[in-house]
C-alpha positions in Angstrom: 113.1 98.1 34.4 112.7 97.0 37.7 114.5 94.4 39.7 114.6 92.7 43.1 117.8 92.1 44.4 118.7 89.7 47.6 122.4 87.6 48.1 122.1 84.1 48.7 125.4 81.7 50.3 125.0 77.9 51.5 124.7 77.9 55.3 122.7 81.5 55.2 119.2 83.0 55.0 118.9 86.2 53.0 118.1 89.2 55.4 117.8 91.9 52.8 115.9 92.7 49.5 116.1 95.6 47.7 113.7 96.8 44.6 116.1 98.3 42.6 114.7 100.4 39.0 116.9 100.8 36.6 116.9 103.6 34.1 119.2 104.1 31.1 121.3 107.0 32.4 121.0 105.7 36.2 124.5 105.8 38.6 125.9 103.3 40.1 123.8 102.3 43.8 125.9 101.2 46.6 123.6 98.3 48.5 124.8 96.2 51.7 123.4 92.9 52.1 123.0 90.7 55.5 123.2 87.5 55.8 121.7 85.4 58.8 123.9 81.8 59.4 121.2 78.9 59.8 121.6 75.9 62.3 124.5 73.6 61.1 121.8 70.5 61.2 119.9 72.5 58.5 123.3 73.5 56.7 124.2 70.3 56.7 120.8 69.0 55.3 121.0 71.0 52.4 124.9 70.0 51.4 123.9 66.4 52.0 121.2 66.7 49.1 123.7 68.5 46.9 126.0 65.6 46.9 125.5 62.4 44.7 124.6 58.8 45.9 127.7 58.1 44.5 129.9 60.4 46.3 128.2 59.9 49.8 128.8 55.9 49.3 132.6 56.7 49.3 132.8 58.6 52.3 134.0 57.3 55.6 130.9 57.9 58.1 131.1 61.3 60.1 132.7 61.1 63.5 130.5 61.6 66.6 129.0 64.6 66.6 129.4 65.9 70.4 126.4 67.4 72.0 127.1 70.8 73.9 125.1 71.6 76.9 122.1 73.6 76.6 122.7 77.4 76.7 120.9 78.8 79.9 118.5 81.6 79.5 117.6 84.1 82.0 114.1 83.0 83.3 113.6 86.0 86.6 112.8 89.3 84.8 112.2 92.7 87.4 113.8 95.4 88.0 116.7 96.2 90.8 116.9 99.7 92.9 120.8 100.4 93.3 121.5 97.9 96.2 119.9 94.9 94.2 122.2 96.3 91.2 124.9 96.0 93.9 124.4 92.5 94.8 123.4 91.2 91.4 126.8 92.3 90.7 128.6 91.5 93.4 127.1 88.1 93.4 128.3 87.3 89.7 131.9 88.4 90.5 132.4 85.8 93.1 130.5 83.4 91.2 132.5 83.7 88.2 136.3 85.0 90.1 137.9 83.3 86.4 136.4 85.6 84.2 134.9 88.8 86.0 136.2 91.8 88.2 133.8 94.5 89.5 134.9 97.9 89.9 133.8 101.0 90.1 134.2 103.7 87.8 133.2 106.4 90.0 130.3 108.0 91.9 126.8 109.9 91.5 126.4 113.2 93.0 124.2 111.3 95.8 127.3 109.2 96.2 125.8 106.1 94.7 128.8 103.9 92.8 128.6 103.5 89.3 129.6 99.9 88.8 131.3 98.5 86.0 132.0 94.8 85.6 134.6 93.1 83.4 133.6 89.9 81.4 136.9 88.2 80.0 139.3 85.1 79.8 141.8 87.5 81.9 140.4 90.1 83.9 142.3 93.2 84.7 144.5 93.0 82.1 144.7 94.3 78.8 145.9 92.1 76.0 147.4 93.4 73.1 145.6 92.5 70.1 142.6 92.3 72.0 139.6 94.7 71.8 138.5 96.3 74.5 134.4 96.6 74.0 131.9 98.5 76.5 128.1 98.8 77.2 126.4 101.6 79.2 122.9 102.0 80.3 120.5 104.0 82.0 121.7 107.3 81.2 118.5 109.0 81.8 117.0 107.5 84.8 113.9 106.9 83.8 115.0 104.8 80.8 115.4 101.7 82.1 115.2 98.5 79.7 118.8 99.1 79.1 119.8 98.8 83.1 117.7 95.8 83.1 118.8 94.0 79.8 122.4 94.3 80.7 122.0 93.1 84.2 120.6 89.8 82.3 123.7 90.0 79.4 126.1 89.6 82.6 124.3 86.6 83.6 123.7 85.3 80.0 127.6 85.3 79.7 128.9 84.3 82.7 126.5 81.2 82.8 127.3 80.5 79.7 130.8 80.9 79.5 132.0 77.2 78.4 129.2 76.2 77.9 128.3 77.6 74.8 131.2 77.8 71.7 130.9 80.9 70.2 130.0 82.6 73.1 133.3 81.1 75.3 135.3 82.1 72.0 133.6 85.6 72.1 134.6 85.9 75.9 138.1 84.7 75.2 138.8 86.8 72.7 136.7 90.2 73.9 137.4 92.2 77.0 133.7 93.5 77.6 133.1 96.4 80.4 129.5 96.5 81.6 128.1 99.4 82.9 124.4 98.8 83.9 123.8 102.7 85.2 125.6 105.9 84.8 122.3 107.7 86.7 121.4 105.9 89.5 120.4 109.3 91.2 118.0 109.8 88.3 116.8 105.7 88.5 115.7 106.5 92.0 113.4 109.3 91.5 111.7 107.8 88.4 108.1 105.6 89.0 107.7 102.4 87.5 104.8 102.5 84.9 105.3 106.0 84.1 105.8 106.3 80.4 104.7 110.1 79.9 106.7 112.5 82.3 110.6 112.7 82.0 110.7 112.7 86.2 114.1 110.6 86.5 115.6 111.2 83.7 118.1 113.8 84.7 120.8 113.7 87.7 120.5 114.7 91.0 120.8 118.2 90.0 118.6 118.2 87.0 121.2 118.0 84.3 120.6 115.9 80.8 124.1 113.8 81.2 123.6 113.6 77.2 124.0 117.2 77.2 127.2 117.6 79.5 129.9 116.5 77.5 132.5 118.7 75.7 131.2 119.0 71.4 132.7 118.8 68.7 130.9 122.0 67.4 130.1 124.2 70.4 133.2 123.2 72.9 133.0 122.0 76.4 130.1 122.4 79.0 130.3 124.7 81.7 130.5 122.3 84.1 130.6 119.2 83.5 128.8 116.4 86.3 130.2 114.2 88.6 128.7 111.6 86.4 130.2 112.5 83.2 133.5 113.2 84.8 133.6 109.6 85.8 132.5 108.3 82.1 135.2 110.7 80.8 138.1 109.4 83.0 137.1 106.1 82.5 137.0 106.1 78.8 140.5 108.0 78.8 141.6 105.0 81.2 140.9 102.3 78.4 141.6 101.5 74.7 137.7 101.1 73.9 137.3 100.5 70.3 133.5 100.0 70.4 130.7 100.9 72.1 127.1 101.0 72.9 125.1 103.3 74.7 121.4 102.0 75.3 118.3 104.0 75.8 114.6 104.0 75.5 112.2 106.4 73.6 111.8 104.9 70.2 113.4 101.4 68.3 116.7 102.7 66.1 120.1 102.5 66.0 121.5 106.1 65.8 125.3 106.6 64.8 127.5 109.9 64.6 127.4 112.9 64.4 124.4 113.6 67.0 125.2 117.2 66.5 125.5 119.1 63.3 128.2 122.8 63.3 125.2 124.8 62.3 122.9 122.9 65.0 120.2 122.3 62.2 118.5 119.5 61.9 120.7 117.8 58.7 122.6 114.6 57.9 126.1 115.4 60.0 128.3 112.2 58.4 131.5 111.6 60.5 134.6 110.6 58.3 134.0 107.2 59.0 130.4 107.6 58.3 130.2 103.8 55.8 131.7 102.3 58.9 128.8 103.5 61.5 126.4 102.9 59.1 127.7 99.4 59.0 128.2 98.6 62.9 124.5 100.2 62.9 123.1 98.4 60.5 124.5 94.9 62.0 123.1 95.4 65.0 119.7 96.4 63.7 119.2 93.4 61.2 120.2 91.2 64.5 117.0 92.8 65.9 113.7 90.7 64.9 112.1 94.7 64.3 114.1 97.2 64.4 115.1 96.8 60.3 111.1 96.1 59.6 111.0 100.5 60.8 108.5 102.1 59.1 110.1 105.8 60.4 114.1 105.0 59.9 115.4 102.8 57.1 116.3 99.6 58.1 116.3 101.0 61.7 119.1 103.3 61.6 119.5 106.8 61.7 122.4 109.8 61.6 121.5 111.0 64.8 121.9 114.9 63.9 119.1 113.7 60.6 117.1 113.1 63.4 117.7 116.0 65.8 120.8 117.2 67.1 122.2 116.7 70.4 125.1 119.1 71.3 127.5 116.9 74.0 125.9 114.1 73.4 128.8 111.3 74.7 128.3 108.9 71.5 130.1 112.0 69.6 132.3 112.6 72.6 133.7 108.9 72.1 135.0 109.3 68.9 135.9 112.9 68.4 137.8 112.5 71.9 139.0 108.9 72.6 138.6 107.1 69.1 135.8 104.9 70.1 133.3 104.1 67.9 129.4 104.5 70.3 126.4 104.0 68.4 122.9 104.2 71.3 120.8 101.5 70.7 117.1 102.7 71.3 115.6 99.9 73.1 112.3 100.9 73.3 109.2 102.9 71.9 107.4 102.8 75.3 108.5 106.4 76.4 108.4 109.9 75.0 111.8 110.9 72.5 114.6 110.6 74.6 117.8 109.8 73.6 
């Protein structure tokens, strides 16, 4: 027969459903579940109706709760040429000396900086036991909902940071590198409102920077860019665990391999293929549509399924440094582009 199938826990709203059939000589199906954690006030609602009159009579009252301060949103949404970048930056470092550094991780061929900033309890120093996370944006130029979104992440955090409990524990416990651009060359050429052409997308000397780095399956590029030498040395600088690369063109969450060793477009599973699918998948069911996709199940994807992409840098991060990169797909408001 047929059967739904959903997981239920106190404190937690069912994500996931599956319509599973069942036949007599049927296998075994592996299915993953996701949970979403409701507001303690409602958690607490429905334990306080499990428990007797009885029971609640002969409980000392509850201490105080204490009221946290309200968690600031970013309100000022536009976007920021490089300079602006700069400041936003350079503003947020100074504002917030605790728990940020700026740095550079190198420069465009134009000579723009590609700036990186550090979010964590201690700055500039690597803790051991401590992941080291990063996020990295506007790739192609012209894909820009990533620059911008991680621009308002910095401010999100830092504004938040005591504030907020689960976000100061995240902080405390996370270093987290912030790269807003990697193609400001690219950024500067493109024209807001156009959602057609690919003008921007590619460096100052018309290279795909998600083309340039060494594969897995067809070696290194001839020469690589200035660009992706900087991303390279930088990744080789720091223990990254986990990554993600975000970019416009559809709404997904696209995991390893990009590229296949034939170059056909097939499923190209890494050996730790359950583990991207699962670091995929959490980020997707986090997204209010991006697990509702009607073109990728639950809004994930093997990126070589898709189409391959020979030196891509999500493969480049784990074949070469160990770091696990998904790219995020931000956006359906531009051609394919990843």
């Amino acid at each position: 027969g047929t059967y739904t199938v959903s997981a239920h826990a106190r404190g937690y709203e069912a994500q996931t459903r599956y319509d599973i059939k069942v036949l007599p000589d049927s296998s075994a199906t592996d299915l993953n579940f996701y949970l979403r954690r409701i507001s303690q006030d409602t958690s607490a609602a429905e334990g306080n109706e499990a428990r007797s009159h009885d029971e609640e009579s002969s409980r000392a009252p509850p201490p105080p709760t204490r009221t946290s301060p309200a968690i600031i949103e970013p309100t000022l949404f536009q976007h920021h040429d490089q300079n602006e970048l700069s400041d936003f930056l350079s503003d947020y470092s100074q504002r917030f000396p605790d728990i940020t550094r700026l740095y550079s991780i190198g420069k465009s061929v134009e000579g723009r900086d590609l700036w990186a900033i550090e979010i964590s309890d201690l700055p500039g120093k690597h803790e051991a036991g401590e992941p080291e996370f990063k996020y990295v944006g506007n790739m192609h130029g012209n894909e820009v909902v990533g620059r911008e979104l991680l621009l308002l992440f910095v401010q999100y955090l830092c504004e938040n940071y005591e504030r907020d409990e689960e976000l100061t524990k995240l902080i405390d416990s996370t270093r987290i590198h912030i790269v807003p651009t990697i193609n400001p060359d690219g950024y500067s050429r493109a024209h807001e409102g156009d959602a057609q052409s690919v003008r921007g997308r590619y460096n100052a000397r018309g290279v795909d920077l998600n083309r340039n780095f060494p594969s897995l399956f067809h070696g290194p590029p001839k020469k690589p860019e200035k660009e992706t030498r900087a991303v390279m040395e930088w990744i080789k600088s720091y223990p990254f665990v986990l990554s993600a690369n975000l970019h416009g063109g559809s709404l997904v969450a696209n995991y390893p391999y990009d590229d296949s060793k034939s170059g056909a477009v097939q499923y190209s599973a890494s050996p730790d293929d359950d583990l991207f699918r699962q670091v995929a998948s959490a980020y997707s069911f986090a997204h209010t549509r991006m697990h509702k996709s009607s073109q990728f199940v639950h809004g994930i994807t093997n990126g070589a399924a898709w189409y391959t992409v020979a030196g891509g840098m999500q493969d480049y991060n784990y074949v070469y440094t160990n770091c696990f990169e998904i790219t995020i797909e931000l956006s359906d408001e531009i051609g394919r582009a990843v």
